[in-house]
MDAnalysis code that builds the backbone (N, CA, C; Angstrom):
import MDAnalysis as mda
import numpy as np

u = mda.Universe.empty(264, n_residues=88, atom_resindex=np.repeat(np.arange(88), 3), trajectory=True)
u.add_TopologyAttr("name", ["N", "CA", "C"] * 88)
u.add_TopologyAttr("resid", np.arange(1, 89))
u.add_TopologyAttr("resname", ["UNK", "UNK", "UNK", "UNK", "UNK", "UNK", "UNK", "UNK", "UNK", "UNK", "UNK", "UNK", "UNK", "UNK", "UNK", "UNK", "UNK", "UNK", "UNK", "UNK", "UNK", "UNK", "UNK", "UNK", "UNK", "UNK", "UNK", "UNK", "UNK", "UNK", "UNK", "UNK", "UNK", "UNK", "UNK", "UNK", "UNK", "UNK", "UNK", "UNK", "UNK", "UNK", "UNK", "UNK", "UNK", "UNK", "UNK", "UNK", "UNK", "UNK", "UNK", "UNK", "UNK", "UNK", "UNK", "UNK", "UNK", "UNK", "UNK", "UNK", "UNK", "UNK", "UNK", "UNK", "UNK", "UNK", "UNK", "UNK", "UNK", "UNK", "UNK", "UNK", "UNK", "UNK", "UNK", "UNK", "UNK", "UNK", "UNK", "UNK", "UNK", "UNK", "UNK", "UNK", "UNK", "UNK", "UNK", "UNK"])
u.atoms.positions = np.array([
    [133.508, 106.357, 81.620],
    [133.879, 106.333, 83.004],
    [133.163, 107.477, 83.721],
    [132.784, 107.254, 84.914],
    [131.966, 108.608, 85.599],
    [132.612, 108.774, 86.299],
    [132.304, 110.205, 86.593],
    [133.289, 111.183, 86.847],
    [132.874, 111.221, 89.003],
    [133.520, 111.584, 89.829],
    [133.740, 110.870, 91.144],
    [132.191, 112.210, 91.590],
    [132.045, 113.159, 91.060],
    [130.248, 114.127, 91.381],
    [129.460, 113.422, 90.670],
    [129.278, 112.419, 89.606],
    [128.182, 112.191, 89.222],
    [128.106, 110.754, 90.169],
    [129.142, 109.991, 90.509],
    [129.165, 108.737, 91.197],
    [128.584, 109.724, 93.055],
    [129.128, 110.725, 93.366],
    [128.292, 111.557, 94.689],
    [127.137, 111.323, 94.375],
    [126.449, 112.129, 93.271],
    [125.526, 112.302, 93.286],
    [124.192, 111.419, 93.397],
    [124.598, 110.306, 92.457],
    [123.474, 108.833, 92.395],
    [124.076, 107.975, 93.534],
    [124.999, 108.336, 94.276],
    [124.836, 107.650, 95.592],
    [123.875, 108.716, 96.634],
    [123.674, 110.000, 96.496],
    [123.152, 110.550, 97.183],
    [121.419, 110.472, 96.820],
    [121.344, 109.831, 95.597],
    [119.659, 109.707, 95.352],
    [119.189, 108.434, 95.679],
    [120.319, 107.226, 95.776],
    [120.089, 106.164, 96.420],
    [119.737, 106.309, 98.010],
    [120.267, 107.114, 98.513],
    [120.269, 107.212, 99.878],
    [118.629, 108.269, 100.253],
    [118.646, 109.161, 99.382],
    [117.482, 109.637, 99.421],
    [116.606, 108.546, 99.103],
    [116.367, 107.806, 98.344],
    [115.179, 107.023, 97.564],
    [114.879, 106.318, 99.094],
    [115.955, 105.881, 99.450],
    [115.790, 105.059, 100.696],
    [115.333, 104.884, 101.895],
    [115.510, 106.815, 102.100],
    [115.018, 107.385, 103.142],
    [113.916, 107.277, 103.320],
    [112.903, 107.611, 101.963],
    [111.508, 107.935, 101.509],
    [110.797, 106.596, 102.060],
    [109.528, 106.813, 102.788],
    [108.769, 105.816, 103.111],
    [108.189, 105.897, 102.090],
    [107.466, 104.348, 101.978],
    [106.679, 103.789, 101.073],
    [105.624, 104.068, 101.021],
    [104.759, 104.005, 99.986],
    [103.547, 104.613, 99.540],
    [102.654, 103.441, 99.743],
    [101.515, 103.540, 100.190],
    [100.262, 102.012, 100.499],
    [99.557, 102.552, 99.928],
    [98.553, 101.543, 99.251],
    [97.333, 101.590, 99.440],
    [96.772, 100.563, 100.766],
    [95.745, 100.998, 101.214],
    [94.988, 101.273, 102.407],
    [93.805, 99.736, 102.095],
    [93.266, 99.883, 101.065],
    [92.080, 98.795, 100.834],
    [91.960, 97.465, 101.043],
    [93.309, 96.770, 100.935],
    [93.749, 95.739, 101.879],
    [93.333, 95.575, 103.123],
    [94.179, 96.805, 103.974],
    [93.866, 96.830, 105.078],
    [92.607, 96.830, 105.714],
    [92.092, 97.776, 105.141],
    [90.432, 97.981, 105.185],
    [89.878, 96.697, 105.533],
    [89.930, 95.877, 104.327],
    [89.668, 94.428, 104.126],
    [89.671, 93.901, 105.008],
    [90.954, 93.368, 105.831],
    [91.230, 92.956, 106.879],
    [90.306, 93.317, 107.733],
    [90.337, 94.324, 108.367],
    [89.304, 95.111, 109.435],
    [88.132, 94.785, 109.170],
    [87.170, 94.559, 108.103],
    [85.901, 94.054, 108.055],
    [86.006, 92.450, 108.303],
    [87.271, 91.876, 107.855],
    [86.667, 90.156, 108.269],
    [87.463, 89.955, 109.292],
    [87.560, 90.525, 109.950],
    [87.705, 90.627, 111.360],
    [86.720, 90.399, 112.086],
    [86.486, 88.907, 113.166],
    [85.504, 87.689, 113.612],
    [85.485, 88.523, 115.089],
    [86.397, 89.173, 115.807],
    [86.763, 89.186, 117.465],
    [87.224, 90.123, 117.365],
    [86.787, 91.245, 118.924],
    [87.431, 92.216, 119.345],
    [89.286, 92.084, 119.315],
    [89.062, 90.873, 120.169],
    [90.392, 90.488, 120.117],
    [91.581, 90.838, 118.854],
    [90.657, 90.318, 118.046],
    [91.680, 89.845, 116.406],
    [91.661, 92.040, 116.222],
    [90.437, 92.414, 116.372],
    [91.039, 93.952, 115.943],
    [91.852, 94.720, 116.625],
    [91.816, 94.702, 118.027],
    [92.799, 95.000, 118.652],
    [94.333, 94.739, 118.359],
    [94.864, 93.631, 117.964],
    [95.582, 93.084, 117.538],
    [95.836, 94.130, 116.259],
    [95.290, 94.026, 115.269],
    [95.625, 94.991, 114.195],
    [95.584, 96.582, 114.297],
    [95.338, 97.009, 115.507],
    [95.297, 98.346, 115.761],
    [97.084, 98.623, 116.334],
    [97.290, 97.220, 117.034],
    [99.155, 96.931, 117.474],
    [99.294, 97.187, 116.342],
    [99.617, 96.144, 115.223],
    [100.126, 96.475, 114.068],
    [100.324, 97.900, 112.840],
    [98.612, 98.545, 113.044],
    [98.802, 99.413, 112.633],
    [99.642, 100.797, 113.060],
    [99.742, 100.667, 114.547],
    [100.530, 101.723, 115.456],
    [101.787, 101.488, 114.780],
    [102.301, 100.212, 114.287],
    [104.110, 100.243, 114.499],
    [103.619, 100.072, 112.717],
    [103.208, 99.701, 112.280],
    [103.439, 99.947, 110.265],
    [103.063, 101.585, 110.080],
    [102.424, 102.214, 110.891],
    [102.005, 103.958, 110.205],
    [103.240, 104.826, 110.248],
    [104.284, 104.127, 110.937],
    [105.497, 104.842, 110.923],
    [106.005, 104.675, 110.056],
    [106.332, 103.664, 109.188],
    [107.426, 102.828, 108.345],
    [106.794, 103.602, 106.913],
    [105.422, 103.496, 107.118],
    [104.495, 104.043, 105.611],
    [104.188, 105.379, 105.448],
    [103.914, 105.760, 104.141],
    [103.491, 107.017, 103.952],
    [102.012, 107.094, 103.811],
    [100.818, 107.582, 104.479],
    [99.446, 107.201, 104.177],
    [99.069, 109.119, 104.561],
    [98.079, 109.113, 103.687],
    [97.745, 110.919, 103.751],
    [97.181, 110.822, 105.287],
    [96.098, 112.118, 105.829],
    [95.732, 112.170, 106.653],
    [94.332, 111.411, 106.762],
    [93.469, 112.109, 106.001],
    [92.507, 111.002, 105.567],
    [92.455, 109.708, 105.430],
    [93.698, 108.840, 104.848],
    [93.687, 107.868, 104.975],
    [94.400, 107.610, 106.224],
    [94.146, 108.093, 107.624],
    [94.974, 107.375, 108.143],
    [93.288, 107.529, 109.304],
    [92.770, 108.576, 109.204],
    [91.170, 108.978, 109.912],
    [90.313, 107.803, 109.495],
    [90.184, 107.736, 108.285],
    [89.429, 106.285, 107.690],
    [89.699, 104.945, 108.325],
    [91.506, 104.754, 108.371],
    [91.743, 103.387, 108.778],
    [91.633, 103.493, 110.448],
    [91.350, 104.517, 111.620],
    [91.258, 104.344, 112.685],
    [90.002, 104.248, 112.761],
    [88.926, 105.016, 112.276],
    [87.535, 104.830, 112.507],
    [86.772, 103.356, 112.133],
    [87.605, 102.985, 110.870],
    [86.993, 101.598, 110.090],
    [87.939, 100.916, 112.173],
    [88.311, 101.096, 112.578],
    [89.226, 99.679, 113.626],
    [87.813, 100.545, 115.114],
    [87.830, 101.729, 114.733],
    [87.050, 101.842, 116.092],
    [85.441, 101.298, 115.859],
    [85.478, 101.655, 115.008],
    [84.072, 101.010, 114.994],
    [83.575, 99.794, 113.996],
    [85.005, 98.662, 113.909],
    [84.316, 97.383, 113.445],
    [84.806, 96.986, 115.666],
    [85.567, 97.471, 116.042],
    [85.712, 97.109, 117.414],
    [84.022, 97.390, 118.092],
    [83.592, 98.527, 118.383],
    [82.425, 98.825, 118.748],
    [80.934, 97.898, 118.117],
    [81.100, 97.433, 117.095],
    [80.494, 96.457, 116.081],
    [80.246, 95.005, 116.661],
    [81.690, 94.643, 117.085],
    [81.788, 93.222, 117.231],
    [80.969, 92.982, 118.985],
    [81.958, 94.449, 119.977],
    [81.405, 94.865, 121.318],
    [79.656, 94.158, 121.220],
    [78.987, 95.187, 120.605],
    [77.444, 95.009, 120.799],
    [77.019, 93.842, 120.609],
    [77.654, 93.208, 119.582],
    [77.163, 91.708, 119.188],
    [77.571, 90.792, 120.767],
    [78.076, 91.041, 121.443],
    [78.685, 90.406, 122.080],
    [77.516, 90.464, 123.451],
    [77.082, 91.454, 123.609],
    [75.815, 91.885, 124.309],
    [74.970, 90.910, 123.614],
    [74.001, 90.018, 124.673],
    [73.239, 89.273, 124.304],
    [71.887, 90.114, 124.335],
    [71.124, 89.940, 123.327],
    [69.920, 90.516, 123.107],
    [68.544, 89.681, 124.017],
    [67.864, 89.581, 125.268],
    [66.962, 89.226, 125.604],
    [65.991, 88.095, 124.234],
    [66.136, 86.836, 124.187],
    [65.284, 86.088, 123.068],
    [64.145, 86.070, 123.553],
    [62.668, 86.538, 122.230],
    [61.268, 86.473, 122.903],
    [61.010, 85.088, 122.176],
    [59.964, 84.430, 123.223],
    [59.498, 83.214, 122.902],
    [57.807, 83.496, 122.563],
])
């Protein structure tokens, strides 16, 4: 039978465990961001990433990586979008 501090206690590590955001890996995401067709569609995942970076735990670096990979597959898709003069 456990005793009513050890039943405190593993309710208090449940509640901690719980607290703790979750750990990602990032390379998924990444993923995403390269087959990404439209400004549109990245924009869209830059929403998403604003409201998931809260919920997750991602270092700093990984969080510099995943804004630069969105700013500049955005800036990427931009230029393509600029029509290049065709020589005949």
């Amino acid at each position: 039978m456990k005793t009513f501090n050890t039943y405190l206690t593993e309710a208090e590590d449940k509640v901690k465990a719980a607290e703790q955001k979750a750990r990602v890996a990032i390379d998924g995401f990444l993923a995403k961001i390269e087959a990404c067709k439209t400004p549109e569609g990245v924009t869209e995942l830059e929403k998403f990433y604003k409201t998931r970076v809260k919920e997750v735990d991602i270092t700093d670096a990984e969080d510099i990586q995943i804004r630069d990979a969105l700013a500049g597959r955005k800036q990427e898709l931009s230029s393509d979008d600029v029509a290049e003069p065709e020589e005949f």
